[in-house]
C-alpha positions in Angstrom: 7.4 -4.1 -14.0 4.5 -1.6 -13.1 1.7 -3.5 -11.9 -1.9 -2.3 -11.3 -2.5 -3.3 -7.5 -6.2 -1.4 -7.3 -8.2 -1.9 -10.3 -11.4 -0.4 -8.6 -9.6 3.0 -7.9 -6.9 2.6 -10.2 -3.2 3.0 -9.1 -0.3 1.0 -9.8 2.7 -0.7 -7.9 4.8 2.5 -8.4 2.2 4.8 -7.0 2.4 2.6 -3.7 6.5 2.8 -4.0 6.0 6.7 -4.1 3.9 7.2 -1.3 6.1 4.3 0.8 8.9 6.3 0.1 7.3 9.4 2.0 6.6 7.8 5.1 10.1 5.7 4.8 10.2 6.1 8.4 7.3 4.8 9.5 4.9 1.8 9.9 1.6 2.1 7.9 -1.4 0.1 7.2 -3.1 -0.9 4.0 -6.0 1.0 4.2 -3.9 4.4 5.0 -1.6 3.7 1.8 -5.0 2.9 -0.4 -6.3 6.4 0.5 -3.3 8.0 -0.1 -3.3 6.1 -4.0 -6.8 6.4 -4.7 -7.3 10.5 -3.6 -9.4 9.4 -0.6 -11.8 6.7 -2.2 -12.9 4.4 0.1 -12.1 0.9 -0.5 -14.6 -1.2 -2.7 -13.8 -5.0 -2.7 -10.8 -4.8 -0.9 -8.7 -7.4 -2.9 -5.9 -5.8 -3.2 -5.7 -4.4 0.6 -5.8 -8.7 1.2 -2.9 -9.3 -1.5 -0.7 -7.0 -3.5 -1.4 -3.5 -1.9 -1.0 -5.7 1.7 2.1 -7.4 0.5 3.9 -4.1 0.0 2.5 -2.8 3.2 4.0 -5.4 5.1 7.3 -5.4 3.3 7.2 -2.0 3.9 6.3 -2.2 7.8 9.6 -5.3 8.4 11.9 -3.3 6.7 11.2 -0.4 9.9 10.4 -3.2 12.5 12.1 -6.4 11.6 10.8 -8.0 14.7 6.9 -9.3 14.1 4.4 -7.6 16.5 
């Protein structure tokens, strides 16, 4: 399924995938990926960088650097 991880700037779980997917090789934060999905909006409540948009991020960073840290 394609869920909506932002619904202040709207972008989906796929979007996120995407932009993963360019940076395979490196480690990211939230916040970078959430500019790079929104177009450059700034963050508003900041829900999803704490859950779903965080979750991927940090799936994301382990598969890179297994070891935490």
């Amino acid at each position: 399924m394609n869920f909506v991880v932002c619904i202040c700037a709207p972008f989906n779980q796929e979007a996120v995938r995407e932009y993963l997917a360019t940076i395979s090789d490196k480690k990211t934060t939230a916040k970078d990926v959430y500019n790079a999905c929104s177009g450059g909006k700034k963050p508003n409540c900041e829900m999803c960088i704490l859950h779903k948009l965080g979750e991927m991020v940090d799936e994301h960073n382990r598969k890179i650097d297994p070891q935490p840290g």
